[in-house]
C-alpha positions, 0 to 999 in steps of 0.5 A: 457519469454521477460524480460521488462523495467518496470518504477513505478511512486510510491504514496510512498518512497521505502524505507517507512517501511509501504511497501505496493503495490508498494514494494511488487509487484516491488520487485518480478517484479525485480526478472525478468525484469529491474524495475526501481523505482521513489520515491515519495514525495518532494526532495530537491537540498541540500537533493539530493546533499548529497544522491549523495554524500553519494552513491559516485555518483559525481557531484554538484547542476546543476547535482542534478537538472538534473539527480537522485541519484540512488540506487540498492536494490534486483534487483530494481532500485530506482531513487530519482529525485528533486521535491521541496518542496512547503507548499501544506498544505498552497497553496492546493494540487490543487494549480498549484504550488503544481502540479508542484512540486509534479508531473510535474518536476519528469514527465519532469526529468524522461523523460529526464532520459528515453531519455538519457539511450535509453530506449524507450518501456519501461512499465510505471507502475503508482500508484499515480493518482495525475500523470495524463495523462501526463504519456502517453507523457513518452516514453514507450510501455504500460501504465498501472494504479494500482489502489489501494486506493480511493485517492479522499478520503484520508485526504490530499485530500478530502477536495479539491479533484476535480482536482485529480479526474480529474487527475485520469479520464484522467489517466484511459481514457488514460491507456492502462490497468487499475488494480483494488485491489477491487469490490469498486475501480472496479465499479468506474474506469471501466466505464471510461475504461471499455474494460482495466479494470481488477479486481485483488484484494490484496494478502499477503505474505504468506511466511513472516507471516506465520512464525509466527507459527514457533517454531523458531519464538520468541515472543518480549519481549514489547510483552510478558510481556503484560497480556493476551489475546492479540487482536492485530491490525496490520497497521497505526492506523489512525481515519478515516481509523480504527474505534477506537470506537470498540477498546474503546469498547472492551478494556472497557469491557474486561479490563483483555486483552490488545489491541496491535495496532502495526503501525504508529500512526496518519498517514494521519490524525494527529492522530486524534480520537486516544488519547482516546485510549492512555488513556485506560490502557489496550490499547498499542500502540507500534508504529512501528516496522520492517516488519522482526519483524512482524511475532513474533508480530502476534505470540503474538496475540491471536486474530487478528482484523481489525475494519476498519470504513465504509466511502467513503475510506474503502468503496474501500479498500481491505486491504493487512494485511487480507492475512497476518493475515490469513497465521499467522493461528491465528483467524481473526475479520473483519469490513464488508467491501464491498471487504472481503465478498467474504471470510466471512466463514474463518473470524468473522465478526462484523457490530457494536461495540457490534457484535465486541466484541461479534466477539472476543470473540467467536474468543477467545473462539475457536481458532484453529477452520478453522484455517487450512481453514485460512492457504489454502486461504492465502497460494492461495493469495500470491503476486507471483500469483497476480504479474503473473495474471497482468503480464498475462494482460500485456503480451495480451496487448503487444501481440495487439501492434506492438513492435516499439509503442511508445508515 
């Protein structure tokens, strides 16, 4: 097997205790080839400074400004490279500035980067669309975009999300492949590249959760306390991602269970729509916890949801905690989602608030039916076989390149 220099242009920090996409797959494309890591978000010359300090990596300002502070973690290297910090909520994430900031000095720095450590057919692996096509002008072997969510339609950007649609445009027509996680992400971005476009939907780490049926995994204790049953959430409690009408609705008539929403509260909309649920007394939201921690969690569930809203974001959303939910073994209830329906007979499904209800409890009512089905389709969507079919991908592209290409 030919061991690549893969670099990621995340849409997120490394170290984000939400891992999602980016982590997930780097950290097994690190166990076979040199993956090389960028952070996301603003970096300041002081904040960079003392990160080089912290990791006894010599040298003062100009040298921050220059070069990154760089971490090893598990086989992956994570460069944090300066990107000022600009009131984008006050200027507009389209303004130039903001562009410049946020992704314009990390594309100029990396490429100096690239440039001094000889590293000239490298894969750049790109997650955030706000990039653009300037990627193509990195040295490099093979372009790929992982598309991942609708960002045109997340809160940060709907508002004025023309320029990052434009951005996106330019960045599929010039990759050399482009991955989709949905039907929805699939029928948007495909007409734009439609000879490199691949569907390869979510997976989940079958491993991690489904120690939650051990007999050594213990239950936490904010968890056991609670009156049961438990119908548990697992992910960022955001109102325009989850449909918190549903969990109103389900806390109000079953008062004797409680609601666990396990996740960081508000994220991306600034908890909008959520303080109706910190008012129900049966409603609990233990904000976020450690992804080690996750499986005795979900132990504690009985019943596991994902109410997810209809809107133009979900309408592309495969969401990575469906597998996650599954390999725990316990029931699952699911929103109609365009990119589960696939799926449908493991998993309750509901297309409103009454068929939610109804949903849980029929899920309640019933636990270990399908529950070895749940298991058989988790244990055939890991992140193992979804990191070897993109990599099967890349390997054709490469194969219809000549090695020394380079842009």
């Amino acid at each position: 097997m030919t061991r690549h220099t893969i670099v990621c242009l995340s849409s997120q920090p490394w170290s984000d205790g939400m891992w999602t996409n980016k982590q997930h797959v780097m950290s097994r494309l690190g166990r076979q080839h040199r993956v090389l890591f960028v952070n996301f978000g603003p970096q300041t010359l002081p904040a960079l400074v003392r990160k080089k300090a912290e990791m006894g990596q010599k040298g003062g300002l100009f040298a921050a400004a220059l070069e990154p502070a760089v971490a090893e973690h598990e086989g992956v290297t994570v460069l944090d490279f300066l990107a000022p910090r600009v009131g984008v909520r006050a200027l507009g994430p389209s303004h130039p500035w903001s562009v410049f900031c946020t992704f314009e000095v990390r594309l100029h720095l990396l490429r100096r980067y690239l440039e001094r450590s000889g590293i000239t057919d490298a894969i750049i692996w790109v997650y955030h669309p706000g990039y653009g096509p300037e990627c193509a002008e990195l040295p490099r072997r093979l372009l790929v975009y992982d598309c991942v969510d609708e960002y045109g339609a997340l809160p940060e950007y709907r508002d004025d999300a023309g320029w990052l649609r434009d951005r996106e445009s330019a960045l599929c027509r010039s990759a050399d492949l482009v991955f989709t996680t949905s039907q929805g992400l699939h029928d948007a971005k495909r007409p734009l590249n439609p000879e490199h476009t691949h569907l390869v939907h979510n997976v989940g780490d079958f491993a991690h959760f489904s120690r939650a049926s051990a007999a050594e995994t213990s239950v936490p204790a904010d968890l056991q306390t609670l009156p049961r049953p438990v119908i548990g959430f697992l992910g960022a409690v955001s109102g325009y991602k989850v449909d918190i009408p549903w969990l109103l609705e389900v806390a109000r008539r079953h008062r004797e269970a409680s609601i666990v929403l396990i996740g960081p509260v508000g994220l991306g909309d600034g908890g909008a729509g959520t303080a109706a649920l910190e008012a129900e007394p049966n409603v609990h939201l233990l904000g976020y916890r450690p992804y080690e921690s996750l499986p005795g969690y979900v132990k504690g569930f009985d019943v596991a949801v994902i109410p997810y809203r209809h809107n133009e974001y979900t309408a592309g959303v495969f969401p990575i905690k469906f597998f996650e939910l599954l390999a725990s073994g316990k029931p699952l209830v699911v929103s109609d989602l365009p990119s589960l329906r696939a799926f449908y007979d493991r998993v309750h499904v509901a297309h409103d608030a009454n068929e939610f209800v109804a949903a849980c409890e029929r899920a309640l009512s019933a636990p270990e039916v399908g529950r070895d089905a749940r298991l058989a389709l988790a244990a055939e969507n890991t992140w193992e076989h979804r990191v070897a079919r993109m990599m099967a991908h890349v390997e054709r592209a490469l194969a219809h390149q000549p090695s020394e290409a380079s842009a």
